[in-house]
KEGUMI-978429 format. One line per 8 residues: number of its first residue (from 0); their letters; for each residue x, z, y of N, C-alpha, C, O. Coordinates in Angstrom, 2 decimals. Example, Ala and Ser with C-alpha at 12.3 -4.5 7.8 and 13.67 -1.06 7.14 Angstrom:
// residues 2
0> AS> 13.19:7.80:-5.69:12.30:7.80:-4.50:13.20:7.80:-3.30:14.24:8.46:-3.32; 12.85:7.08:-2.25:13.67:7.14:-1.06:12.90:7.87:0.03:13.41:8.04:1.14
END
This chain:
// residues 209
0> XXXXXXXX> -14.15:20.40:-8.66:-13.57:19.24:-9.34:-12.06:19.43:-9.48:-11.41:19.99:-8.60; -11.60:19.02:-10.44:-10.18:19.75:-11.13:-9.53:18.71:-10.38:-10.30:17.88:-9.91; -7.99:18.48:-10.10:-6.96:17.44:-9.59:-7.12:16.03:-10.69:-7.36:14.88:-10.32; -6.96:16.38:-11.77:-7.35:15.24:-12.76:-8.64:14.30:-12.61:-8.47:13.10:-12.86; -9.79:14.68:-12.27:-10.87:14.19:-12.32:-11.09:13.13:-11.08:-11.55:12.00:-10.98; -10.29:14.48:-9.87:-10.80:13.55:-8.59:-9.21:11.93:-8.92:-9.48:10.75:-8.69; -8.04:12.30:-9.35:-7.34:11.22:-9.54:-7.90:10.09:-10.43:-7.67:8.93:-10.09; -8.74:10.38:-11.75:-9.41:9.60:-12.32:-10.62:8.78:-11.46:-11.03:7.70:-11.87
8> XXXXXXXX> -11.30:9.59:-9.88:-12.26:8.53:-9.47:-11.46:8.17:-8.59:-11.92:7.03:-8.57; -10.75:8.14:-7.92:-9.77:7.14:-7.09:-9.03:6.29:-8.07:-8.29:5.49:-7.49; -9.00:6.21:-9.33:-8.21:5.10:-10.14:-9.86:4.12:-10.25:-9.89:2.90:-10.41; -10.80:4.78:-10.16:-11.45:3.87:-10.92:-12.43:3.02:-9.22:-13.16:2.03:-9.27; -12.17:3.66:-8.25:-12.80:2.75:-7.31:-11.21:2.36:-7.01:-11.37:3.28:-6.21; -10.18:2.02:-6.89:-9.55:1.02:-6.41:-9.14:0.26:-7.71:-8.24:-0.58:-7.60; -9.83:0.53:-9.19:-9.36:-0.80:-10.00:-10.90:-1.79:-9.58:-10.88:-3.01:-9.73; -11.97:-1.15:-9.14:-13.15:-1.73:-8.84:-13.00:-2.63:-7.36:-13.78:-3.54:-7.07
16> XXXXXXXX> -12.29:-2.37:-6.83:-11.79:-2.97:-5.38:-11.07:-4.27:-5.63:-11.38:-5.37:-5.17; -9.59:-3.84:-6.80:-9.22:-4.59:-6.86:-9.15:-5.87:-7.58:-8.34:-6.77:-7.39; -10.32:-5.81:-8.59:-10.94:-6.48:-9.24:-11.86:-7.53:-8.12:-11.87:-8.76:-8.06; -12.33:-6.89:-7.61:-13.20:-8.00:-6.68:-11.94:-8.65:-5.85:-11.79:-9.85:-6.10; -11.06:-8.13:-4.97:-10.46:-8.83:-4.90:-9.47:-9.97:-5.23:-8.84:-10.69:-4.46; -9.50:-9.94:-6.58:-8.89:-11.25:-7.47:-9.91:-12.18:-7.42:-9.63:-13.32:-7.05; -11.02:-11.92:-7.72:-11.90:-12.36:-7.67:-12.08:-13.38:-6.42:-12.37:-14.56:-6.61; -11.87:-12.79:-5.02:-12.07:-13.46:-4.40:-10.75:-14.62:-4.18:-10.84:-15.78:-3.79
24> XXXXXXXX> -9.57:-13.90:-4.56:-8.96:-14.48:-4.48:-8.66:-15.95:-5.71:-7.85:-16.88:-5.83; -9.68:-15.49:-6.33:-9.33:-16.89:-7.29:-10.26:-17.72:-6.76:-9.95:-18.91:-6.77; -11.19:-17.45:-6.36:-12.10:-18.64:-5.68:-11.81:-19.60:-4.62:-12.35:-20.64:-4.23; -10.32:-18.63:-4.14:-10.35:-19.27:-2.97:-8.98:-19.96:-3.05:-8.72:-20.80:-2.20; -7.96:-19.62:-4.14:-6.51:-20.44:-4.09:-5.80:-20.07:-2.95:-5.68:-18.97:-2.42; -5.30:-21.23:-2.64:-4.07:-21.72:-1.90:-4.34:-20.78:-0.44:-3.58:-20.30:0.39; -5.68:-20.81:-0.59:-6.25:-20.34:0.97:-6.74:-19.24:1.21:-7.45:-18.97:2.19; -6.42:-18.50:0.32:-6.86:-17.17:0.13:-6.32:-16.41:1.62:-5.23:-16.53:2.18
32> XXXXXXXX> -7.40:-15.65:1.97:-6.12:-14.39:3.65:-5.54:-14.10:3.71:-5.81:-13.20:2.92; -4.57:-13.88:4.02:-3.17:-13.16:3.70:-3.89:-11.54:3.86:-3.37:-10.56:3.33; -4.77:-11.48:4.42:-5.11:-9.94:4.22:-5.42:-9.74:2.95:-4.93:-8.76:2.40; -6.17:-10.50:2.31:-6.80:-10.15:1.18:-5.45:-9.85:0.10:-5.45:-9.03:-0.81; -4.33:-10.78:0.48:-3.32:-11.14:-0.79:-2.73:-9.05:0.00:-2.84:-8.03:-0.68; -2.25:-9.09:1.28:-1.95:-7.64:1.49:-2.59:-6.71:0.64:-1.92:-5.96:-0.07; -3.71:-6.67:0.64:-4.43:-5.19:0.45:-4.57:-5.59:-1.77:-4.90:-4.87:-2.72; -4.27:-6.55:-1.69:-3.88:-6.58:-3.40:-2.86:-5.83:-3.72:-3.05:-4.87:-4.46
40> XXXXXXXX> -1.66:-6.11:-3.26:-0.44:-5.71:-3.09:-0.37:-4.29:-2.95:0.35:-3.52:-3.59; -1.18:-4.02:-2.04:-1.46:-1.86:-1.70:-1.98:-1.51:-2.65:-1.49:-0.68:-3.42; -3.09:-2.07:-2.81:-4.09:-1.37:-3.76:-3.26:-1.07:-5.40:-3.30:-0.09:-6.14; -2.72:-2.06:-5.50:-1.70:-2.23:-6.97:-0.48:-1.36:-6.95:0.04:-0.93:-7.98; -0.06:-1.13:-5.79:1.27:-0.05:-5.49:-0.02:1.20:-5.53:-0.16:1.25:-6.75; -0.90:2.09:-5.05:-1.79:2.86:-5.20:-2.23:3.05:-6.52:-2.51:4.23:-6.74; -2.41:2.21:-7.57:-2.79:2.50:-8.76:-1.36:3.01:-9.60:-1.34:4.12:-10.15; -0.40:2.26:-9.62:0.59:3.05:-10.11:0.99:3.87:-9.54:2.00:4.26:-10.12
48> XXXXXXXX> 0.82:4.39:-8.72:0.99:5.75:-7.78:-0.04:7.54:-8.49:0.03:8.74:-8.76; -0.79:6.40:-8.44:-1.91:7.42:-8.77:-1.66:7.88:-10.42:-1.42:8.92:-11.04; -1.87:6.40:-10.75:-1.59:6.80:-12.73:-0.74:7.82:-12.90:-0.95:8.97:-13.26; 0.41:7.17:-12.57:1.95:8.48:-12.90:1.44:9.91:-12.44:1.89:10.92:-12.99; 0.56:9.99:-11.50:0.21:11.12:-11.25:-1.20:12.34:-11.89:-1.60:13.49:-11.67; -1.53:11.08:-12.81:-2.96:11.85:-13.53:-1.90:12.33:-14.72:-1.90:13.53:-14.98; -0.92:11.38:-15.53:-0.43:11.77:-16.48:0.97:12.77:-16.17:2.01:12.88:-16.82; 0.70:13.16:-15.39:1.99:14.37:-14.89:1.13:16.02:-15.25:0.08:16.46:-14.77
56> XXXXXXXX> 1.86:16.48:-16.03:1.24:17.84:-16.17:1.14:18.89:-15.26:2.16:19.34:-14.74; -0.04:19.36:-14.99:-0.37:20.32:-13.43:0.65:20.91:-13.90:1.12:20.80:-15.04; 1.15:21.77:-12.74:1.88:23.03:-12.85:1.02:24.07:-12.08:0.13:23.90:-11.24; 1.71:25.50:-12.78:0.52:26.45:-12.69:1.22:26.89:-11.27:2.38:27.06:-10.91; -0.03:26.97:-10.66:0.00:27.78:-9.22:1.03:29.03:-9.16:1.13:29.97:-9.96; 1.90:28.72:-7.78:2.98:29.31:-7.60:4.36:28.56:-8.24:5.44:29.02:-7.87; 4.36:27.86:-8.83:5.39:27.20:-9.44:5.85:26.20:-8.89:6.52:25.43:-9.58; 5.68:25.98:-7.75:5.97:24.68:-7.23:7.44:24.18:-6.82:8.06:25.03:-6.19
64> XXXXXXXX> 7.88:23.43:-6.96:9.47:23.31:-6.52:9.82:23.13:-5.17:9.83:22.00:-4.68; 10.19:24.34:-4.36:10.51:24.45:-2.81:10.86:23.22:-2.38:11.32:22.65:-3.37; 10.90:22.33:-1.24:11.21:21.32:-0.15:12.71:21.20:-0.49:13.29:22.28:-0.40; 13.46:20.16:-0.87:15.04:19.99:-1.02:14.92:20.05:0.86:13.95:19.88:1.60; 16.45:20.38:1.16:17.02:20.35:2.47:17.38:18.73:3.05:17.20:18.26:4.17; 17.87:18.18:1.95:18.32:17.01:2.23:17.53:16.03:1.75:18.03:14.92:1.57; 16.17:16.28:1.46:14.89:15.50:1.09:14.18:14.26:1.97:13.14:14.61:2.51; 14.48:13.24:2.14:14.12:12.29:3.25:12.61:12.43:3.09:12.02:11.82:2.19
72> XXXXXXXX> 12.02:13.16:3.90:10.18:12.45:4.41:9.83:11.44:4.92:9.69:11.41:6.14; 9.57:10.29:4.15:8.79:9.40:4.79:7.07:9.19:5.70:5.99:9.24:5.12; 7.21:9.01:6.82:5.98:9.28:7.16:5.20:7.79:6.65:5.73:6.72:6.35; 3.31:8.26:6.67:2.50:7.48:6.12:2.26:6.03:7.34:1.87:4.91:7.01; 2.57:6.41:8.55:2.40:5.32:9.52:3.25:5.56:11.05:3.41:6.50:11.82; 3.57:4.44:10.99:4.68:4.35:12.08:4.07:3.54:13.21:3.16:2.76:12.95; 4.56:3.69:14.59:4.52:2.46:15.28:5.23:2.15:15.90:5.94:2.99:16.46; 5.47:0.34:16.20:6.77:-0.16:16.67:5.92:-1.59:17.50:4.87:-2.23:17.48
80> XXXXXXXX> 7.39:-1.48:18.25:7.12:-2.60:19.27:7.43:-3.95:18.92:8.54:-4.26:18.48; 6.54:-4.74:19.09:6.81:-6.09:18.58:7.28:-6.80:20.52:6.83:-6.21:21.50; 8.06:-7.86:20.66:8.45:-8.04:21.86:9.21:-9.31:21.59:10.08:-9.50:20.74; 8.68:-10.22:22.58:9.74:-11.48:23.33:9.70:-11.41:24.86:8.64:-11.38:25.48; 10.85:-11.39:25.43:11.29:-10.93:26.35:10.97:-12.54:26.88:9.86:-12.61:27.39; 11.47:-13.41:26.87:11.45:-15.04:27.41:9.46:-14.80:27.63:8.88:-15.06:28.68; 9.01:-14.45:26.79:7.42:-15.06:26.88:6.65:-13.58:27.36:5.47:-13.35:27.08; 7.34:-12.82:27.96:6.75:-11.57:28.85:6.02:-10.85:27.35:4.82:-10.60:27.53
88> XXXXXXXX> 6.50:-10.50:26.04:4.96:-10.45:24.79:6.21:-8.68:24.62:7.41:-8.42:24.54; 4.91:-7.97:24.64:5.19:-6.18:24.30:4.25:-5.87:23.87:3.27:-5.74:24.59; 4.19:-5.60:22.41:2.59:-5.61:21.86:3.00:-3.85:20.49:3.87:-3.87:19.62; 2.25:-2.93:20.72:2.14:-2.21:19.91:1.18:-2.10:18.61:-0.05:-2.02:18.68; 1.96:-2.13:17.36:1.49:-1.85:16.02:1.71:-0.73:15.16:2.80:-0.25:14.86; 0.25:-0.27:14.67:0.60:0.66:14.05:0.61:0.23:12.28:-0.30:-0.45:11.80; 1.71:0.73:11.53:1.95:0.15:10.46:2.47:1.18:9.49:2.98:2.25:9.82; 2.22:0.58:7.85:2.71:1.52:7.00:4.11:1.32:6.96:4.41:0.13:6.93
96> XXXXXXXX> 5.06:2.11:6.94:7.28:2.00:6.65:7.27:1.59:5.47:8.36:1.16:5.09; 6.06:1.55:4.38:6.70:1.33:2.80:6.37:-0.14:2.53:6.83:-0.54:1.46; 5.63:-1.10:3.30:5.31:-1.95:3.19:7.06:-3.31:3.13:8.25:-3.16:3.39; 6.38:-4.26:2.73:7.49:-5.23:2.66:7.71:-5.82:3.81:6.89:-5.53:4.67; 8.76:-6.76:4.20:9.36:-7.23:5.17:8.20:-8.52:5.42:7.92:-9.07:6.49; 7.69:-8.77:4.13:6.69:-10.47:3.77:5.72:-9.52:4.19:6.05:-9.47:5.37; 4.60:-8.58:4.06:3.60:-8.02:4.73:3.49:-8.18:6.03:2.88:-9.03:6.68; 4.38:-6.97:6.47:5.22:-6.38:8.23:4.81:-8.37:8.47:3.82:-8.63:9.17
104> XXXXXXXX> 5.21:-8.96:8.18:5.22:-10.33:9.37:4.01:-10.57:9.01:3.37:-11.12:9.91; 3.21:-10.31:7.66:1.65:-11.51:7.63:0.56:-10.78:9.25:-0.06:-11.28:10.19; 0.88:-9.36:8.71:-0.04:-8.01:9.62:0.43:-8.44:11.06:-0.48:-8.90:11.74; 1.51:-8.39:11.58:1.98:-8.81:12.94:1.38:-10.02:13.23:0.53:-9.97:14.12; 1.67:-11.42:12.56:1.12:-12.49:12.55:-0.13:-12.42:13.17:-0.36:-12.88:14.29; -1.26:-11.62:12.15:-2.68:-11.62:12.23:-3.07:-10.63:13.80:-3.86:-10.91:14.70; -2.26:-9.59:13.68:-2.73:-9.09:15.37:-2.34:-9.61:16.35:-3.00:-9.56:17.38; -1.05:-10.30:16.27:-0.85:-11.39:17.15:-1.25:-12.47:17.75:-0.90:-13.08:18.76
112> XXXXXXXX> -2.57:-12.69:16.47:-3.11:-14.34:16.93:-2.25:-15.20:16.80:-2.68:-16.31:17.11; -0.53:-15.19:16.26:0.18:-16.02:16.95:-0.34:-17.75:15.99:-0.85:-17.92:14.88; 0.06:-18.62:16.94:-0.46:-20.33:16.21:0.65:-20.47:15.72:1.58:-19.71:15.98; 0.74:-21.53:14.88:1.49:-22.41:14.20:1.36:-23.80:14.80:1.89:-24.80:14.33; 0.62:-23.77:15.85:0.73:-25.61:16.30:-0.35:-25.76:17.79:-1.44:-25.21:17.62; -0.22:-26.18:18.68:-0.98:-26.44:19.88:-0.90:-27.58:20.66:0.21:-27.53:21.20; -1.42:-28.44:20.97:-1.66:-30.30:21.36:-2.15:-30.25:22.58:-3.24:-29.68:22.63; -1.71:-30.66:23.62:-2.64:-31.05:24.48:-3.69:-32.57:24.44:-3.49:-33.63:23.84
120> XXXXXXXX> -4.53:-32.27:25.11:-5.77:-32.86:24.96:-5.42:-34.75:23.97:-4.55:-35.56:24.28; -6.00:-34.81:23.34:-5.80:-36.52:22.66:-4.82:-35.73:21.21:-4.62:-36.41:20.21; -4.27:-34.16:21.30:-3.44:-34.48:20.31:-1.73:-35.43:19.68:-0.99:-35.44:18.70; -1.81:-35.92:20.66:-0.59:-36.95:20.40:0.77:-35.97:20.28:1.61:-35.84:19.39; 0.59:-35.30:21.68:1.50:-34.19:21.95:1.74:-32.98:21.65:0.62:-32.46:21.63; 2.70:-32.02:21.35:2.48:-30.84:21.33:3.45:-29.78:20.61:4.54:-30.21:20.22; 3.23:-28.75:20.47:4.27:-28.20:19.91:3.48:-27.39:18.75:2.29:-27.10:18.62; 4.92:-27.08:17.78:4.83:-26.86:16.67:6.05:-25.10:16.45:7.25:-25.05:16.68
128> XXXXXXXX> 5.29:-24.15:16.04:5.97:-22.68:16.02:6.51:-22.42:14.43:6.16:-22.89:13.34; 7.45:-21.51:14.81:8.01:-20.79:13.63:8.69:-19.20:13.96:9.67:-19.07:14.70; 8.24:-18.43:13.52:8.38:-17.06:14.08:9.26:-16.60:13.06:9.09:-16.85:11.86; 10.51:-15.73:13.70:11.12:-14.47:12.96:11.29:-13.42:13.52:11.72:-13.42:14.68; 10.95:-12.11:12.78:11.19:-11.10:13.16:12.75:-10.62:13.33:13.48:-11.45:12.80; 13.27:-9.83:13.75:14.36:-9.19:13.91:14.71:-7.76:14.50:14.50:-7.47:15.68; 15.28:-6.86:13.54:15.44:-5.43:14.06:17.04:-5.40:14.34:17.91:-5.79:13.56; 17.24:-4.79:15.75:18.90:-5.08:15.99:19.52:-5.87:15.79:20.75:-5.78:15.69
136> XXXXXXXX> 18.68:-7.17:15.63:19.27:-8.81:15.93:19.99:-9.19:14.17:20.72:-10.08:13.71; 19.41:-8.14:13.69:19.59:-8.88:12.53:17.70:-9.17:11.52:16.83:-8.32:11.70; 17.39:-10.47:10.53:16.11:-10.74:10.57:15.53:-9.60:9.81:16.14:-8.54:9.96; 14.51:-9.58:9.05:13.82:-8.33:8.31:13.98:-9.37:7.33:13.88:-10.59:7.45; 14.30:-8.54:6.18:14.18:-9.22:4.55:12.57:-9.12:4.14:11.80:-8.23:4.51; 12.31:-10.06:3.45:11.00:-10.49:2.95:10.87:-9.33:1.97:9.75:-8.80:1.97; 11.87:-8.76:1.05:11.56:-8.33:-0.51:11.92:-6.49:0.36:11.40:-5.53:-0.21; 12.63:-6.27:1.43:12.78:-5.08:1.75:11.52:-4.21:2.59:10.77:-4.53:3.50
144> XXXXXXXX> 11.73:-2.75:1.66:10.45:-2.28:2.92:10.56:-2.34:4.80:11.55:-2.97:5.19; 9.85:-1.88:5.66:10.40:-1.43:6.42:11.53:-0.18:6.80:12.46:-0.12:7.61; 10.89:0.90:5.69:12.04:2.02:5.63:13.07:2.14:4.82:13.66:3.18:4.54; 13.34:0.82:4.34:14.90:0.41:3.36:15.11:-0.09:4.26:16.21:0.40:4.53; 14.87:-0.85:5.14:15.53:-1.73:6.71:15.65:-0.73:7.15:16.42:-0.37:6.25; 15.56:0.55:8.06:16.06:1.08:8.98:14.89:1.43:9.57:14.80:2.57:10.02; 13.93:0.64:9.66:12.72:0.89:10.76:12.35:2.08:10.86:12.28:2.85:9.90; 12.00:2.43:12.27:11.55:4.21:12.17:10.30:3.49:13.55:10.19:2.38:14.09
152> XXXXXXXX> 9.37:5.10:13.70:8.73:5.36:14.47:8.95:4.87:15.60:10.01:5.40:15.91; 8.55:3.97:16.72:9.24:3.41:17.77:9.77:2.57:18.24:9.90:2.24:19.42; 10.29:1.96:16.88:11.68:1.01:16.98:10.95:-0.28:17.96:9.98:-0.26:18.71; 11.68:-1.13:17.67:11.62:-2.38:18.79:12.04:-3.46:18.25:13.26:-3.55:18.18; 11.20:-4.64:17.69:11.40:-5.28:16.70:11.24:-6.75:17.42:10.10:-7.15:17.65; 12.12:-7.37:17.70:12.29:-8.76:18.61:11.52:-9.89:17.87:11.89:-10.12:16.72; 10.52:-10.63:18.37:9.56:-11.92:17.94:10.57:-12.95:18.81:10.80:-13.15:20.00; 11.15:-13.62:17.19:11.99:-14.88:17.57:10.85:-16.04:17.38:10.04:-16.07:16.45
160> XXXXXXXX> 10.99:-17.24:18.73:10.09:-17.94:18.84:10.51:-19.26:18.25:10.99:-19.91:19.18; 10.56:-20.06:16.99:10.79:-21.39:17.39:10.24:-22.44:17.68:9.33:-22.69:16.89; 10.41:-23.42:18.69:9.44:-24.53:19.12:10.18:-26.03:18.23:11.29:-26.42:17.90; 9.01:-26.40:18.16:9.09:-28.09:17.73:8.49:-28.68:18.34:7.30:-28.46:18.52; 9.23:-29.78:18.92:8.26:-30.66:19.98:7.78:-31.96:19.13:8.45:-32.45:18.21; 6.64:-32.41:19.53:6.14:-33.54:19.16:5.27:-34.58:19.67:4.09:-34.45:20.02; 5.95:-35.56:19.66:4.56:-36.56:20.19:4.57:-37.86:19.46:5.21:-37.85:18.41; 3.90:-39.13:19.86:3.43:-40.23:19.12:4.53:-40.71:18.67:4.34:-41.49:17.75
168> XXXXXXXX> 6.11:-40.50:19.08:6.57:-41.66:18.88:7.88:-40.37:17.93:8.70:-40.94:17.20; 7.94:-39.22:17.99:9.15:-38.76:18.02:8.62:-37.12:17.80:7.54:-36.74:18.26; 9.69:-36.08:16.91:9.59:-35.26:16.27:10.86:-34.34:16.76:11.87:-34.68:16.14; 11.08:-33.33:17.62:12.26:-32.70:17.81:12.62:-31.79:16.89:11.72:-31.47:16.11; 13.79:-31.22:16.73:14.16:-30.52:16.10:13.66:-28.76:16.54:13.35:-28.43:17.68; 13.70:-27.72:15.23:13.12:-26.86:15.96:14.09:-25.84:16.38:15.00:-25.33:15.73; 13.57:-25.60:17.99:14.95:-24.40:18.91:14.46:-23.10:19.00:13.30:-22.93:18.61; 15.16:-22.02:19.48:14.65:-21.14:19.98:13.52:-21.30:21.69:13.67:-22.08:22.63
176> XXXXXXXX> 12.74:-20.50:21.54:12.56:-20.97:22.92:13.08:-20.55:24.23:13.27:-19.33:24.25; 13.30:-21.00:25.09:13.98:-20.81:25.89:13.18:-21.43:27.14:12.84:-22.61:27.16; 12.83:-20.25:28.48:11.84:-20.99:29.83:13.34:-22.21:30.41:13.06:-23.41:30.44; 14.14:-21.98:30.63:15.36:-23.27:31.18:15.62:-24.11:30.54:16.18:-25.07:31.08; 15.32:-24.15:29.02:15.78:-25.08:28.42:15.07:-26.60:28.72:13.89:-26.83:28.98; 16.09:-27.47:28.62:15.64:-29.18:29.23:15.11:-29.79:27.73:15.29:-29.13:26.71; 14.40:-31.17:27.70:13.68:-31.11:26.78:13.78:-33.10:27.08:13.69:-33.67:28.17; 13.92:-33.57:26.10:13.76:-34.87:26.47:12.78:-36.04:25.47:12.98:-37.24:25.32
184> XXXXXXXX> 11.30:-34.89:24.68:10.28:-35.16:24.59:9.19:-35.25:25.48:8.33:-36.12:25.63; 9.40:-34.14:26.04:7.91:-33.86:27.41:8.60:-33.07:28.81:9.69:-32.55:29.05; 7.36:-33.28:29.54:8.26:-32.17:30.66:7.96:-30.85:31.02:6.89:-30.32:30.71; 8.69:-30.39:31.56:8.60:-28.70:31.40:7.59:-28.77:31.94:6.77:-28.21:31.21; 7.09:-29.17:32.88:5.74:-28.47:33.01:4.55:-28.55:32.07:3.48:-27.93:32.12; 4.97:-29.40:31.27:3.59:-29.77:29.97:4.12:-28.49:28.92:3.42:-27.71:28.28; 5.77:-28.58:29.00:5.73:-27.27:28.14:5.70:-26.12:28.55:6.04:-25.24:27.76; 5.37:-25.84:29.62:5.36:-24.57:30.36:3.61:-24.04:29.97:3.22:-22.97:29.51
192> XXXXXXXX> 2.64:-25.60:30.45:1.18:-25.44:29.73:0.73:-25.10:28.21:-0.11:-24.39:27.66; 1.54:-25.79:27.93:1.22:-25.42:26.09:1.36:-24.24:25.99:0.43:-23.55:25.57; 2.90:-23.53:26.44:3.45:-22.14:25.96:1.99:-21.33:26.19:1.16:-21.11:25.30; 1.88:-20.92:27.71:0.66:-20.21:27.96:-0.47:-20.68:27.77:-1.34:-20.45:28.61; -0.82:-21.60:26.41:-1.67:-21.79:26.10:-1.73:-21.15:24.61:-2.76:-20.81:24.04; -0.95:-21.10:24.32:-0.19:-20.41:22.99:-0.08:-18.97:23.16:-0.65:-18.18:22.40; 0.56:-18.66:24.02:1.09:-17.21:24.37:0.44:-16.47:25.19:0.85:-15.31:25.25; -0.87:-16.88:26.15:-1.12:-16.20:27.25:-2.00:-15.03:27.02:-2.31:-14.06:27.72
200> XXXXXXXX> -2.32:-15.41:25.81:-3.73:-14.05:25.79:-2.68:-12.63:25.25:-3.00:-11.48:25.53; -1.57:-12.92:24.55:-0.89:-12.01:24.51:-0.62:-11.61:25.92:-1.29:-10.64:26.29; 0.54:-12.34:27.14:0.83:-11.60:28.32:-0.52:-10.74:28.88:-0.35:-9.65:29.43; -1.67:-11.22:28.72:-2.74:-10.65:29.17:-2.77:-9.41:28.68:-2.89:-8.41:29.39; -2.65:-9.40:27.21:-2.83:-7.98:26.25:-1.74:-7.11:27.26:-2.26:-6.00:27.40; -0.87:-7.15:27.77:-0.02:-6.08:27.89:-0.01:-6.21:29.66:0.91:-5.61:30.22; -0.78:-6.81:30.35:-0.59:-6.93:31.90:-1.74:-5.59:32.18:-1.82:-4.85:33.15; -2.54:-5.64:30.93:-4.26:-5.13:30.82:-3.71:-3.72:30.54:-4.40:-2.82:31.04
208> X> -2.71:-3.36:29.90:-2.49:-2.06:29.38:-1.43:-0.84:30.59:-1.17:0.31:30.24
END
C-alpha cells in the first residue's frame, strides 16, 4: 500500500469518527462531555494534518531533507505533575504538549474527579470550587498550547483551589484555600469535613502509590 492510500484511509475513518461525533454532540447540546467536545477538537487538528500531507508530493527515496540542528522536536506525550500542596494532592498525567491550555484543564479536571460543589447532609451548607491551573505561578492560557507555555516533560503544574462558602442564610466570597484560614460561615471543622470529602480520594491516590 503506497503512502497516499494508507493517508487516504486514515482521512476517511477519522472523518467517519468525527461525524458521529457531532452527531452525538448535537443531540446532546449544552451537555455534551467535555471529552467528546476534546477528541472533536483532535480529530479536526488530525484531519488537517493529514490532508496537507496526502496533497504534498512524495519525494523520491534518498532525497530527504537532513534534521536542521536548531530544529525544535516536539515530543507526542509528556508527563507532568498536577499538585496542591495545602490539600496533600500529587497526581501524575500523561498528556499531549500540543493540546490547548482549555483541554490540559477539561483532561485534568476529568482524572481528577475534581467537584464543583459538596453539602453536607440537608444541603443547606457547603462549599462551592473553582480551579486554576498554574505553571511557575503564572495561570495557563486557555487559547495557548502546552508547548507555547513552556511545559515540558515533568514539569509541575500547581492546582489553585477556590472555595465558596455557603449556607441558608449567606454566600461567601470565593478564596484561595487555605487549612488556617478563619471562616465566619461555618466552622473549621465542618470545613475541614467537606474538604476531605471533596479531596480525599485524591490524598488516597498518592498515599497508595
Amino acid at each position: 500500500m503506497s503512502n497516499q492510500d494508507h493517508l487516504k484511509k486514515l482521512i476517511s475513518y477519522h472523518t467517519q469518527r468525527l461525524q458521529k461525533l457531532k452527531e452525538q454532540q448535537a443531540l446532546s447540546g449544552i451537555t455534551t462531555d467535555p471529552k467528546v467536545l476534546i477528541e472533536i477538537e483532535q480529530i479536526e487538528a488530525q484531519l488537517v494534518e493529514l490532508q496537507s500531507q496526502l496533497f504534498q508530493p512524495e519525494k523520491p527515496p534518498g532525497l530527504e531533507a537532513p534534521p536542521q540542528g536548531n530544529e525544535k522536536i516536539v515530543p507526542t506525550t509528556i508527563g507532568v505533575y498536577i499538585r496542591n500542596q495545602d490539600l496533600s494532592i500529587q497526581h501524575f498525567i500523561s498528556i499531549s504538549p500540543i493540546i490547548s491550555g482549555w483541554q490540559f484543564a477539561a483532561q485534568v479536571y476529568s482524572a481528577l474527579q475534581l467537584k464543583e460543589s459538596i453539602s453536607a447532609p440537608g444541603g443547606f451548607i457547603g462549599l462551592r470550587f473553582k480551579y486554576q491551573l498554574l505553571f511557575n505561578n503564572t495561570p495557563l492560557l486557555e487559547q495557548l498550547s502546552l508547548a507555547e507555555a513552556g511545559v515540558t516533560d515533568n514539569s509541575i503544574i500547581d492546582l489553585q483551589v477556590l472555595v465558596e462558602q455557603f449556607t441558608a442564610k449567606k454566600t461567601s466570597i470565593s478564596v484561595e484555600y487555605r487549612p488556617a484560614r478563619e471562616s465566619e460561615e461555618m466552622s473549621p471543622q465542618m470545613v475541614r469535613r467537606l474538604m476531605e470529602k471533596a479531596f480525599g480520594h485524591l490524598s488516597e491516590k498518592r498515599s497508595k502509590k
